[in-house]
N, C-alpha and C positions, 0 to 999 in steps of 0.2 A: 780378201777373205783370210782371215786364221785360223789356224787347225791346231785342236787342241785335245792333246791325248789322253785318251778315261784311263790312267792307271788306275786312279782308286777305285774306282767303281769294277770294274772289268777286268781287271788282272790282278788284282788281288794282291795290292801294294798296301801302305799306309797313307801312302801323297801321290803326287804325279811327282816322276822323274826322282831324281837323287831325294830322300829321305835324310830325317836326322832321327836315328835310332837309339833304343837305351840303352848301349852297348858302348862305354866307354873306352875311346879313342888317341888319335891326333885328328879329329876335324877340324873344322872354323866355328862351333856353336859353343859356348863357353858353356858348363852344367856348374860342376863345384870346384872347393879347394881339398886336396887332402896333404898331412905331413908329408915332410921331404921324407922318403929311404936312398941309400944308397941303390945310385945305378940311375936313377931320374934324371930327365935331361936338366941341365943347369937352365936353359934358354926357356922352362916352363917355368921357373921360380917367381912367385909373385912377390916383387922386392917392395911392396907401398906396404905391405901384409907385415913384411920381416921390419921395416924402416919402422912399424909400431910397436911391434911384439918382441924384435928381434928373434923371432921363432920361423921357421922355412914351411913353408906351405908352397905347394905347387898346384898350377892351374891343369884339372880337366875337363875336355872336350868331347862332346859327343860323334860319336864313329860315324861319320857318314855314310850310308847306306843305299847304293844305286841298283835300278828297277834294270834287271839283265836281261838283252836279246840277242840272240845267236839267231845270223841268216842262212842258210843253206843253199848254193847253188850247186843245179846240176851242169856239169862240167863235162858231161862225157861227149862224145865226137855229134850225137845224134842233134847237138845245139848248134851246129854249124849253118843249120839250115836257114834257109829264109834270106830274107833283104829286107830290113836290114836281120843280123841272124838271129837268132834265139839268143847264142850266146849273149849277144852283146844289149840284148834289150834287158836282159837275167842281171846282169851285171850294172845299168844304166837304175832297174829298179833297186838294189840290193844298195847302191850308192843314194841314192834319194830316200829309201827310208833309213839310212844310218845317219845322212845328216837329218833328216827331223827328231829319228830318236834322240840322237844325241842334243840336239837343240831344244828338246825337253829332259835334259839331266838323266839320261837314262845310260848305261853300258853296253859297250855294241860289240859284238864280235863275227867275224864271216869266216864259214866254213867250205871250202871250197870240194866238192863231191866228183872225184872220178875214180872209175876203176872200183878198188874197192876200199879207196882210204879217203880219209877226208884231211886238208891242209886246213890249219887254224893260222887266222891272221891272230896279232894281237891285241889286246881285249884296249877297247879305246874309251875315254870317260867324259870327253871334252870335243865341241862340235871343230875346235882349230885344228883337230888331226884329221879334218877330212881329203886332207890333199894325201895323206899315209893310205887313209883306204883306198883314194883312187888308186894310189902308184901300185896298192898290194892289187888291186881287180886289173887294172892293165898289162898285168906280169903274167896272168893266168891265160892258158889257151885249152881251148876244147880237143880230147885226146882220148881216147880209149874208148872201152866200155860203159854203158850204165849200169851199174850194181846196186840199186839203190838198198835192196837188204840187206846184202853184206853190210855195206858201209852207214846205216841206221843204228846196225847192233853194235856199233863201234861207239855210237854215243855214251857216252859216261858223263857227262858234264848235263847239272840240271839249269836250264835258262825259266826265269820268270814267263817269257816266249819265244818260241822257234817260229821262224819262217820259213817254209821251203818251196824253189821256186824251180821246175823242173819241168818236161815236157812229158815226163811220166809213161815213155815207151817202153815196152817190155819190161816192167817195173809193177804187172797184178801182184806178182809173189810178194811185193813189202807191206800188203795190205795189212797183215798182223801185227809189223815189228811198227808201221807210221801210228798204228794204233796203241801200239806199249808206249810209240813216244806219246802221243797225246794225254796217254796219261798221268805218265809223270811232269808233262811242261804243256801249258797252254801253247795250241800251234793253229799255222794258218798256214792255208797249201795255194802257191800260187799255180796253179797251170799256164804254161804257156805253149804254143803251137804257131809253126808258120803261115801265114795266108793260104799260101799255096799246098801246104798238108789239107788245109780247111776245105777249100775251094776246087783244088784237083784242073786247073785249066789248060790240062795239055790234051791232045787228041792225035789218033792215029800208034803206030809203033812205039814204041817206046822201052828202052831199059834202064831200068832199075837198079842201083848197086846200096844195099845198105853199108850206111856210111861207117858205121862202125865195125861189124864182122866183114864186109869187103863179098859179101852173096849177091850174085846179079840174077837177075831175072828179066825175061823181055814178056809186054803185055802187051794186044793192043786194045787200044784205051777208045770205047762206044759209049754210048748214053746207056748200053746197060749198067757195062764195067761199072762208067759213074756215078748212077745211080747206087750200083751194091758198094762202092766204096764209100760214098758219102753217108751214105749209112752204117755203115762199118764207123764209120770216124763219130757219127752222131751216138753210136752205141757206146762205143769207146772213153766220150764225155762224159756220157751218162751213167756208167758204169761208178767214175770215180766220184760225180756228184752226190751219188746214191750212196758209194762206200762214205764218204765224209757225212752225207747227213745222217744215216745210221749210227756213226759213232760223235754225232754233234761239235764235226772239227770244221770249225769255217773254212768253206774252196771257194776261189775266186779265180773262174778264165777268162785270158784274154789273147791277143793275137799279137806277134813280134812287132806290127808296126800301130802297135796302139799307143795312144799317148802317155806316156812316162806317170805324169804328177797327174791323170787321171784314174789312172790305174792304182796309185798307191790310194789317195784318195777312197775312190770309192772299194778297192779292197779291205781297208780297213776300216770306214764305215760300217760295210754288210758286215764286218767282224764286231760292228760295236768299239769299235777298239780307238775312236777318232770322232771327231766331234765335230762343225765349222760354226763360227760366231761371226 
């Protein structure tokens, strides 16, 4: 199967992946010649040009122009959870769509979200630096707080698409600011949650410590509890399914030990965003 990315259509490119725009440059697509001025690189000089004329004319090229996505991971402590954990399936996806994007000529950059800042890796153009974003996603550990508003209104930087891939706890307050991003960048919201947030299969006494503020609480856990919790967690989904379809931002949930390249797949499918031939 090959996956094949709708920039044109859908993201609102000129081409898929890297472009050649009208915007002269240093790329690789030859446009025209113009006189030499002072200060022109010597090494653009077209000498077959001068070898007739004896007159300097210099070769330009058009500016290459690459389709840019910023990914978002939530990083804060609350991804620790699961087996395998949030964290690491967050970061397993984030690296699977960077190399396709980039493998379709696109610019990739990851944003890593805790607390209330977000760490920018370096903006990558070329699918051979993907061993740089492993080693930048390997270096990252799940720590702090979620803040997901703070660190939304921190965004400045406009990407053709944002991804953001988070488990989206205590995080109703971003509903306005995930919606300012949407509309200055096309985005796509991945939810992610652990089986066992999903499922709930423990029974009897139980305590609780949230992972992040360190608050414990003991329940014990009946087929009512379970019931009101699974419902709780089904409301929860639903809440943000509703927020995204309301403001027409593709969401896409799945669970920590779901499969990797199935999940990019059919996420970006339901986004339009991805094609298979």
């Amino acid at each position: 199967m090959q996956l094949r990315l709708l920039i044109k259509k859908n993201l609102g490119t000129a081409d898929h992946g890297n472009i050649s725009s009208k915007f002269r440059g240093t790329g690789n697509d030859f446009d025209d010649h113009s006189p030499y001025n002072p200060g022109d690189d010597f090494k653009d000089i077209d000498w077959n040009i001068y070898a007739r004329t004896e007159q300097l004319f210099v070769k330009k090229y058009l500016q290459a122009k690459y389709f840019s996505l910023t990914i978002f991971i939530d990083l804060s402590a609350s991804m620790l959870c699961g087996k395998p954990s949030k964290s690491s399936a967050a970061k397993r996806l984030a690296a699977g769509l960077a190399y396709l994007f980039l493998h379709n000529g696109c610019s990739i950059q990851i944003g890593i979200v805790q607390n209330n800042h977000i760490l920018y890796s370096k903006q990558y153009r070329h699918y051979k630096y993907i061993k740089d974003i492993l080693n930048f996603l390997s270096r990252q550990k799940p720590q702090g707080q979620q803040n997901l508003k703070t660190a939304i209104k921190k965004i400045t930087k406009k990407s053709q698409l944002c991804i953001l891939c988070s488990d989206f706890l205590h995080a109703k307050d971003s509903f306005a600011f995930i919606q300012q991003l949407a509309i200055k960048n096309k985005c796509l919201l991945l939810h992610i949650l652990s089986r066992e947030e999903v499922t709930t299969p423990f029974n009897g006494k139980l305590v609780l410590e949230d992972i992040e503020n360190r608050e414990k609480i003991t329940i014990n856990i009946d087929n009512d509890v379970r019931k009101k919790y699974l419902k709780e967690v089904q409301d929860f989904r639903q809440n943000w399914q509703s927020f995204a379809t309301r403001n027409r931002i593709p969401y896409y949930f799945t669970l920590n030990d779901k499969s990797i390249a199935r999940t990019i797949v059919n996420s970006l499918q339901m986004a339009k965003f991805l094609s298979t031939d």
